[in-house]
Structures are given as C-alpha cells and as structure tokens.
C-alpha positions in Angstrom: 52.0 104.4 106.3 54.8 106.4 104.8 53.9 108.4 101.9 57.2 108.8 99.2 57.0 111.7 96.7 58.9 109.4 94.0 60.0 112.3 91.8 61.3 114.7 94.9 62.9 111.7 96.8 64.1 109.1 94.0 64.2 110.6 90.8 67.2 113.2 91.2 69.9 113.5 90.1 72.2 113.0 93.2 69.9 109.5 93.7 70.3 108.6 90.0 74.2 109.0 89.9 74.3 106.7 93.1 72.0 103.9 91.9 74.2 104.4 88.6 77.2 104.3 90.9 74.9 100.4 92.4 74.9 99.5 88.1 79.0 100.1 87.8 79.7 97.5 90.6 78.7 94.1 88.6 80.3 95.4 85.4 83.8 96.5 87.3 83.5 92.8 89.3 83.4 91.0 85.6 85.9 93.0 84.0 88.4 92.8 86.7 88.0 88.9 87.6 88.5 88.4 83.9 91.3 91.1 83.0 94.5 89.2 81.4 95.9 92.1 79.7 96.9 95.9 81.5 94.4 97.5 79.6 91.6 95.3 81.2 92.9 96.7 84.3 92.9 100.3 82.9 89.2 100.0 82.0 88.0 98.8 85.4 90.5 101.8 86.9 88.7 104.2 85.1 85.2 102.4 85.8 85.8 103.1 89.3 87.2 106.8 88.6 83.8 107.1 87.3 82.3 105.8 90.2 84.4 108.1 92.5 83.7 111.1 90.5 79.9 110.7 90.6 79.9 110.3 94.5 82.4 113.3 94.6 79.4 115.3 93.3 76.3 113.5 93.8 76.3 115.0 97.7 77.6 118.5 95.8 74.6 118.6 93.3 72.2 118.1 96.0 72.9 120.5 98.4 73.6 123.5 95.7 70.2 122.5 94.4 68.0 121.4 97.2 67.8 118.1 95.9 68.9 116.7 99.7 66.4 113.8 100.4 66.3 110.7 103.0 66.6 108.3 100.3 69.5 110.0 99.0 71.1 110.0 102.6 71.0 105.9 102.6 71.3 105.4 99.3 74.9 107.3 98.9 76.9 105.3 102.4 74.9 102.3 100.7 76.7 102.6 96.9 79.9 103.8 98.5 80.1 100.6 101.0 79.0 98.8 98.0 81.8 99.5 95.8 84.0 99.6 98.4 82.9 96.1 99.2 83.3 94.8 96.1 86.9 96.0 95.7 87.8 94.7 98.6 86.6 91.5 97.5 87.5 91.1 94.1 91.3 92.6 95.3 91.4 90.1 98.2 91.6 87.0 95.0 94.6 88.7 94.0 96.5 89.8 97.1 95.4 87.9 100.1 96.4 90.4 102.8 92.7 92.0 101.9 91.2 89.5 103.5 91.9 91.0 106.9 91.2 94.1 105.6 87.8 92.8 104.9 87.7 91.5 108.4 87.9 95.3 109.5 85.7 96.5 106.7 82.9 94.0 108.2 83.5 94.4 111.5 83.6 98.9 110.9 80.1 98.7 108.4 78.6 95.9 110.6 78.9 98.5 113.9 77.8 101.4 112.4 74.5 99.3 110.3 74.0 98.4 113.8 74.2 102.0 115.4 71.8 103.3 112.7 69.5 100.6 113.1 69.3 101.1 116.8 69.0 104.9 116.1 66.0 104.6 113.6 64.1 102.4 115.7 64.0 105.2 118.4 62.9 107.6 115.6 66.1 109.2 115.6 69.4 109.7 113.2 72.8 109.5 113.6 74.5 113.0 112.3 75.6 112.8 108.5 78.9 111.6 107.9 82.4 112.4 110.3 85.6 113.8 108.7 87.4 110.5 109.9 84.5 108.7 107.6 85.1 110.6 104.3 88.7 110.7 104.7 88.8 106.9 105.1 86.6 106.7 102.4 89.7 108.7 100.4 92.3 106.7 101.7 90.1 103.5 100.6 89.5 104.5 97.1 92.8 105.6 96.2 94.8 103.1 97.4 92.6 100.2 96.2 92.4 102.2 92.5 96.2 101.7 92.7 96.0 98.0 93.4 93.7 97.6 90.7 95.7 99.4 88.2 99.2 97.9 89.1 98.5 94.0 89.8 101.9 93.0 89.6 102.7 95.5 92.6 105.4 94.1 94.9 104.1 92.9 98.2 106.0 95.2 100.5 103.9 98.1 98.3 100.7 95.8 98.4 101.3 95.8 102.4 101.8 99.8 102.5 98.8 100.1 100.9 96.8 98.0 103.1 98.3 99.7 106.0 96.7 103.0 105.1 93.6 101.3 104.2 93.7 100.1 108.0 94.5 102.9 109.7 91.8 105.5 108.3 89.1 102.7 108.9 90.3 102.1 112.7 90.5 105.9 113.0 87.1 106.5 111.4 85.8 103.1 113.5 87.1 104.9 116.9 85.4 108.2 115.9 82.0 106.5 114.7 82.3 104.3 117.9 82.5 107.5 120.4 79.7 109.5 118.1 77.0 106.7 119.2 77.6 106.3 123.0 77.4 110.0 123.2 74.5 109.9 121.5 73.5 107.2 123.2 
C-alpha cells in the first residue's frame, strides 16, 4: 500500500500554485465564452498570465527549496496540459483552424500519457521534461494569449499563429517519440 506524507507531498507550495493553476481553468472558460466587450478579453488574458506565471515558478520554488515531490511531478504536465487544453478548445469556437490543432494536441498528449503509462507499470519513469517540451509549451502559451487578447485578428495572422503552435508540438512530438524507444 503506498503510504503519502500529505504535508511533504501535497501541501506545498509548488503543488498549491498548480491545483490553483487546475481552479483558473473553469473561471478563464466562462469568462472567455461569454466576453462581448475587449476588456472581457483582457481579464481572461491576464487570468492566464497568471496561470503562466505560477507554472513559471512553481518548478523554480521547488527545487530552490526542496519541495520537489512525485505528486508535484504529475500534477504540474497535468495543469499545464489542462490549461492548454482548454485554450485550445475554447479558441477552436472562435477560429476553427484550432481544431486541427487539437487533433495534434490529442494525438502529442495521448502518446506521451501512453509512454508514461507503459513506463510506470514497469516501475520506471520517463526523464523530466525535454527542451523541445518546454519550448512548445512557450510557443503554445504565447501565441494562444495573443489569440485570446486580439479576437478580431485577421486569419492570415490567426494561421501564423497556429503554424508555430504546430511546429513546436511536432518538434517536441518527434523528440518525446525518440526519448521512449530508446528507453524502450
């Protein structure tokens, strides 16, 4: 039976500001789907500026003060894809070329929720997260933050975007791909 020390593996701070990070995703979904005015789109930008912020240092906080834990290692990929999820989502009623950039999204997450699964039934880990992974995670963020606070952006800039969004997930998807059959 696995035994949890609550306090030393939930109740940090790095595990706090994710599951706070978990919170922000509901309230940015209602305030964008019902934003008719800019600054409706302003709010839910700086919602997930918030949310950026706090993953920036969540992973910073707990390695300075040794507050690294296994629950904190799932729980941060697991608000990031969250959010990112959601974005996606909630972008993809507005601009419609998201929806094949959900397709990747999906297809990306699904492999690598599959890797770790196969991983942690053998008792082992994949190693923490690739370059490729945080930089598409940058790309992601930032471009989809633009979309949300420009909605009337023309679709040449719309497809740009999406574009980028693309390419850092098929690179990261490539690199993720050829870390598990080496593993493997």
């Amino acid at each position: 039976m696995l035994h949890l020390n609550w306090k030393k593996e939930l109740l940090t701070v790095p595990n706090l500001l994710s599951l706070f990070r978990l919170v922000l995703i509901p309230v940015y979904v209602i305030i964008y789907l019902n934003a008719t005015e800019s600054y409706h789109y302003m709010i839910a930008s700086a919602i997930l500026a918030v949310s950026c912020l706090t993953d920036m240092i969540d992973g910073k906080i707990a390695r300075k003060f040794n507050m690294v834990s296994t629950v904190g290692k799932l729980l941060d990929p697991v608000a990031d894809k969250a959010t990112q999820l959601a974005l996606i989502l909630c972008l993809a009623v507005r601009h419609h070329i998201l929806w094949a950039l959900l397709t990747l999204f999906l297809i990306k997450e699904g492999f690598q929720l599959i890797a770790l699964l196969l991983f942690f039934r053998k008792g082992e880990m994949l190693d923490g997260a690739l370059i490729t992974g945080k930089i598409c995670t940058t790309v992601l963020f930032l471009s989809l933050i633009v979309l949300v606070l420009v909605p009337q952006m023309p679709q040449v800039g719309v497809s740009i975007l999406v574009g980028l969004c693309a390419v850092a997930m098929l690179v990261s998807f490539i690199d993720y791909f050829r870390q598990y059959f080496r593993k493997k």
